[in-house]
N, C-alpha and C positions, 0 to 999 in steps of 0.2 A: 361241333364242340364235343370233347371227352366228356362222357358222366360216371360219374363214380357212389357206388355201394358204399355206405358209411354204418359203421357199429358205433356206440358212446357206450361204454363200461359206466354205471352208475344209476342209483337212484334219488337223488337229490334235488333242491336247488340251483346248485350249478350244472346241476345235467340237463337239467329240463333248459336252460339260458342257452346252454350251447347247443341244444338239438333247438329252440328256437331260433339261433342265428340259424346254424348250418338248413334248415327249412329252407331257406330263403334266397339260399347260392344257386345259380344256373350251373353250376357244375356238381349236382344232386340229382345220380336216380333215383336210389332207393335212402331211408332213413331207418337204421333200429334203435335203439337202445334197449341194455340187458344191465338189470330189470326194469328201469323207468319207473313210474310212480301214476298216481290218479288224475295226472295231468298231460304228463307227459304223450299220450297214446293222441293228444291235440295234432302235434307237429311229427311224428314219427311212433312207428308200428314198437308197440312193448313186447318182450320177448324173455320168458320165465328163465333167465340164466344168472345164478351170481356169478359178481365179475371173478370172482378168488376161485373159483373150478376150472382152472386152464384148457384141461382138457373139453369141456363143453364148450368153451371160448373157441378153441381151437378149428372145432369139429364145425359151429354154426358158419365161421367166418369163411370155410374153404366151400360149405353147403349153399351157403347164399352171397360166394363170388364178391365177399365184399374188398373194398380196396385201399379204403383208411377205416384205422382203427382207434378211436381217441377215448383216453383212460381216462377219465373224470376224477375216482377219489386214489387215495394215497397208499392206501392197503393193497391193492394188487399190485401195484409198483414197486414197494417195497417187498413182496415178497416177490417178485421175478418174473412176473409177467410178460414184458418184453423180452428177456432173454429166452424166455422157455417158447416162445414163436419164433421169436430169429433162430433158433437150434432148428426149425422142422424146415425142409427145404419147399413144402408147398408152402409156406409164408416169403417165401426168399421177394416176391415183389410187392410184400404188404407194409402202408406205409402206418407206422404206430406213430403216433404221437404222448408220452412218455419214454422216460427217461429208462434205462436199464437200470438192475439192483443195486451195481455201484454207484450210479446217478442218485438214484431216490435216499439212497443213505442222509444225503444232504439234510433230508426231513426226517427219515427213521432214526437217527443216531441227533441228540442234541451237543451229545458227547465231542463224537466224530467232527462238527460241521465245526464247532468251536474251534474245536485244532486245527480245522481247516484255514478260518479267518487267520487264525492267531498267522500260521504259516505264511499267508500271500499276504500277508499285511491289510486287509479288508477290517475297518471299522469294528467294533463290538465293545460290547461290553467285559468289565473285568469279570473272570468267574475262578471255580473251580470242580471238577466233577469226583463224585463220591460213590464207591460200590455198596452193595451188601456188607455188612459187618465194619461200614467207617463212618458210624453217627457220631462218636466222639473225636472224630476229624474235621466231622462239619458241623458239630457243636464248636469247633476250637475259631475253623475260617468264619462262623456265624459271628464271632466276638469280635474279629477283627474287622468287622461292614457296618457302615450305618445305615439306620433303620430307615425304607420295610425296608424288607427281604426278599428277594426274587426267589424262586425256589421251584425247579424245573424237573419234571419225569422226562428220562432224556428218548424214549421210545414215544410212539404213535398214542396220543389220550384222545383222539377225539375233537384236539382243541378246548379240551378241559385241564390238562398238565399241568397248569401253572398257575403257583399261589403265590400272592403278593400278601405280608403280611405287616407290621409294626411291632407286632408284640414277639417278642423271643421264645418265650415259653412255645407259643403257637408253630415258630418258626421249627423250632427242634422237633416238636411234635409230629409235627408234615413231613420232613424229613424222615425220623422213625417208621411210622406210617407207609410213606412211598418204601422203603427200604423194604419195608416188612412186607408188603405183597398187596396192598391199597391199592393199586392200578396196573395190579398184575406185573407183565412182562414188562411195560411200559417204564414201570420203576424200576427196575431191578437196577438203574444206575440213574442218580442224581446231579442236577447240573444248579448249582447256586451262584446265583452274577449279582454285579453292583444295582443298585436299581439308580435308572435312567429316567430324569426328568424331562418332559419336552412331549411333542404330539405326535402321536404314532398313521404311520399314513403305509398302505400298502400298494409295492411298485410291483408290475408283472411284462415280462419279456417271453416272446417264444423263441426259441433261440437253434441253430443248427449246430451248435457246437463248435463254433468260428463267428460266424455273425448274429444278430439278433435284430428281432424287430418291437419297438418297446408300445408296452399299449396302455391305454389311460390307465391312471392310477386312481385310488379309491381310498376312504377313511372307514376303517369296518367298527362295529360298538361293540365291546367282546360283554360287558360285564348282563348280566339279567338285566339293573337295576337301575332307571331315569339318574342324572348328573354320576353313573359310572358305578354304580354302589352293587354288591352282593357277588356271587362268584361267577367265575367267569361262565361263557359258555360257548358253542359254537361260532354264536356273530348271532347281533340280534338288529342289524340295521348298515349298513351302507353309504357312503355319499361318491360320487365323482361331477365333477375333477376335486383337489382339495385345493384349498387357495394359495397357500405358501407352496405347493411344488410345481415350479417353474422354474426357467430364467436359470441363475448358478445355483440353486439348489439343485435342479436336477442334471444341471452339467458336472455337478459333484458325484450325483449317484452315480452315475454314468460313468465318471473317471476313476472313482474311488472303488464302486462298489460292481457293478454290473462286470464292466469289462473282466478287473480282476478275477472275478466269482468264475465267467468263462474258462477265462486262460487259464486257471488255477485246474479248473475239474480236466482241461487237457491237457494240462502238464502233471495231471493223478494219470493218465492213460484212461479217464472216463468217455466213455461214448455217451452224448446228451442229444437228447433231440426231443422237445418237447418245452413246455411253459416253466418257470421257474419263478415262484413268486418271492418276493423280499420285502421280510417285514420291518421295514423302518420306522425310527422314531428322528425324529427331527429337533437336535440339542445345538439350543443357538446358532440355529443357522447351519448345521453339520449333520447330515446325513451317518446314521450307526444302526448297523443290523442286530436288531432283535431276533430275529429267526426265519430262517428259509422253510421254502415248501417245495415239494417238485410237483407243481399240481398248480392249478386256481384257487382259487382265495373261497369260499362260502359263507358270505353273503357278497362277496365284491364283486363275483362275476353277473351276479343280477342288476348293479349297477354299471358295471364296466362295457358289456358286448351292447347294452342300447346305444351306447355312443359310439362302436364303432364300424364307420361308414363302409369299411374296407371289407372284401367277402372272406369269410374266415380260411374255407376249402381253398381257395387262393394262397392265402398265406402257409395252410399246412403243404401245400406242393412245393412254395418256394424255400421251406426248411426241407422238407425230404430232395430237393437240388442241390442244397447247401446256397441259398441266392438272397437268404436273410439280409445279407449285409447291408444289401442294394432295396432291399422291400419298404416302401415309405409308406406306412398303413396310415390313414385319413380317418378325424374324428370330428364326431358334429360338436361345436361349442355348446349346448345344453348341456343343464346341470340333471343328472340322475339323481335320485334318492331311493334309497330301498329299504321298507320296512318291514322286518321280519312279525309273524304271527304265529306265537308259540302257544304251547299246550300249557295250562295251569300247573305247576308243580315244575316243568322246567327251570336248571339241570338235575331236577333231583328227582324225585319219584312221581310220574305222572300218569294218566288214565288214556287208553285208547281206544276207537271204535264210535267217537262222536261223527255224526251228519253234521257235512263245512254245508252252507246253503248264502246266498247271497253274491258271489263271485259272479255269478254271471251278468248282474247288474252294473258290473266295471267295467265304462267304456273310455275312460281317461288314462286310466293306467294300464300297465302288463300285472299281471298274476301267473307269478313262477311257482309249479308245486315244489313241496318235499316231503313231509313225511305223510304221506296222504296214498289211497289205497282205492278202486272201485270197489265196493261192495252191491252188485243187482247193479238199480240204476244210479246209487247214494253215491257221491265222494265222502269217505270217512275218513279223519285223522287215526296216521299208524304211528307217528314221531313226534320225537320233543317239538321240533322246528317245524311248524304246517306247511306254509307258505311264506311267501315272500311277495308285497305288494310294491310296483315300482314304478314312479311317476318320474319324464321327463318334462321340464318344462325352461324358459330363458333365468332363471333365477331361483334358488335354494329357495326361499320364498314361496315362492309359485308350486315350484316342484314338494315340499313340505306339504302347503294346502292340499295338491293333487294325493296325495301317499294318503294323508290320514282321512282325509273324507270317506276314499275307496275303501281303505282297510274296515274303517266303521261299517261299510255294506256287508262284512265278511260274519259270520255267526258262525260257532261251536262252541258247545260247552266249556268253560272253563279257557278261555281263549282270552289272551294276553299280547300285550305289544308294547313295547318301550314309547313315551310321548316325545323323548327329546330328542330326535335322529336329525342330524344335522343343521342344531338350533346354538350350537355352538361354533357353526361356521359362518354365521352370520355378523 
């Protein structure tokens, strides 16, 4: 049997999830990821590179002979990552999983992708998008929408971009605000849509750019605050499966949205090859995209990869063949749940440098790091988002009990977790 040298670009959450699955494939010699985090160095060797210095990227991966290469977060995507390896001809038989810079637009541009749906006819919301110097333009389309307000930075935030508000006064303000240089580059162009009532559920495909293979889907908790309240933030909790997507709801996705989304980026002349996530909201029965990623979801991949049976490094070979079409990846019926453990003051001004102590005492659940650090012998929190604690078990129930008991073993200063993580799919 072939064994292949794998890199993961990222330090995160879902980096630590996917160097846990990919641990565990027999078609695994070596494992790195660059940079990794306080956990990560469990299932694979950490390795001091940001993923955004290509040139470093470049140099480790021809140095230590590796042979996939899988881009975790969204940032080196969208700056060109894969393009700038596929230009060098010692990469010519390195398999990336990410999408090239025209690919990742999908999620760097909220601008772009809009036009996109609007084009192939793919579900979404009403909008309209505003540059620097047009707030009394989206003061004018702000009158003509009822309240809240969606109101979108159309560049990369983090996952903090988007404010939903009620109040108008607030809405022009944020507006003003993004315009004016509030989220940097990010805002320099605004995107305001209808707001969508209905339950938001996140679907993920990896796909070769012709076929796809689609993989459990997840319900992420974006807001800080128990029943949905304060602002948003990265994702503060997880569930899979979600219970309404099956059956014709997701032969819907699938017709309406998935397929097209494909044929659409190859009828752009995009080259894709990599995960594409889709953030749907589920309105009466009708699947409508809220917004693309070109990447995994964070916190959903810490829900998603426990359940799936199928070995990842298999699946990334048969997109680098283009054999997606035919690939029928296998998931166990337990339900995931994953609860995020964040730093006090998260998304807004927080303190770092706390001793995590107690993790080791979880033996029911998985503990995915993220913003977590070795200091000596300590694990210290470096990031808003610590970790992520994930209990599988036969029932949201079971799997709930499992989450939060563990999570309670977990101590750091000022250390936070939402109570209600899929108590509303019950």
């Amino acid at each position: 049997m072939h064994q292949y040298n794998v890199l993961i670009l990222g330090s995160g959450g879902r980096e630590h999830t996917l160097a846990w699955k990919i641990s565990g494939s027999p078609l695994l010699a070596k494992l790195y990821i660059a940079p990794g985090n306080g956990g990560t160095g469990n299932v694979a060797e950490n390795v001091n590179i940001n993923p955004v210095e290509f040139g470093s990227v470049s140099e480790f991966i021809i140095k230590n002979d590796i042979k996939i290469l899988v881009v975790g977060p969204e940032e080196p995507l969208v700056k060109g990552i894969t393009d700038f390896l596929k230009a060098r001809e010692e990469h010519n038989e390195l398999i990336i999983v990410g999408p090239t810079a025209r690919g990742a637009v999908l999620e760097g541009s909220k601008a772009w992708s809009k036009k996109f749906m609007q084009k192939y006819g793919i579900p979404t919301a009403g909008y309209r998008s505003f540059c620097t110097g047009e707030v009394s333009k989206a003061e004018e389309f702000l009158k003509s929408l009822c309240p809240p307000y969606v109101i979108k930075a159309s560049g990369l935030a983090a996952g903090k971009g988007v404010i939903i508000t009620s109040d108008f006064k607030n809405a022009i303000d944020t507006v003003s605000e993004m315009l004016g240089g509030s989220f940097g580059d990010a805002g320099k162009e605004v995107v305001i849509e209808e707001f969508l009532d209905g339950t938001e559920v996140s679907v993920f495909v990896l796909t070769d750019g012709k076929g796809y293979a689609l993989l459990p889907e997840a319900k992420d908790y974006k807001r800080i605050g128990d029943n949905n309240t304060g602002p948003n933030t990265g994702g503060m909790g997880a569930v899979s499966p979600v219970p309404f997507a099956g059956g014709d709801f997701m032969t819907k996705v699938r017709s309406r949205i998935i397929e097209p989304t494909i044929s659409g980026l190859s009828e752009e002349g995009i080259e894709y090859k990599g995960f594409i996530f889709f953030g749907l909201i589920n309105v009466g029965g009708d699947p409508v995209v809220i917004e693309y990623n070109a990447r995994m979801g964070d916190p959903e991949t810490q829900a998603v990869m426990p359940r799936l049976k199928s070995d990842l490094l298999e699946m990334i070979l048969a997109m680098n063949e283009s054999r997606l079409g035919s690939f029928k990846p296998e998931f166990c019926d337990d339900v995931c749940l994953s609860v995020v453990l964040a730093s006090g003051g998260y998304p807004g001004k927080f303190e770092k440098g706390f001793e995590i102590t107690g993790s080791e005492y979880i033996n029911e659940a998985i503990v995915f790091h993220a913003g977590t650090v070795k200091s000596g012998d300590k694990t210290v929190t470096s990031g808003g988002r610590v970790m992520a604690v994930t209990a599988r078990a036969a029932s949201i129930e079971e799997a709930r009990r499992i989450a939060y008991s563990s999570a309670e073993k977990v101590k750091f200063n000022s250390r936070y977790f939402r109570k209600d993580i899929g108590s509303d799919l019950i």
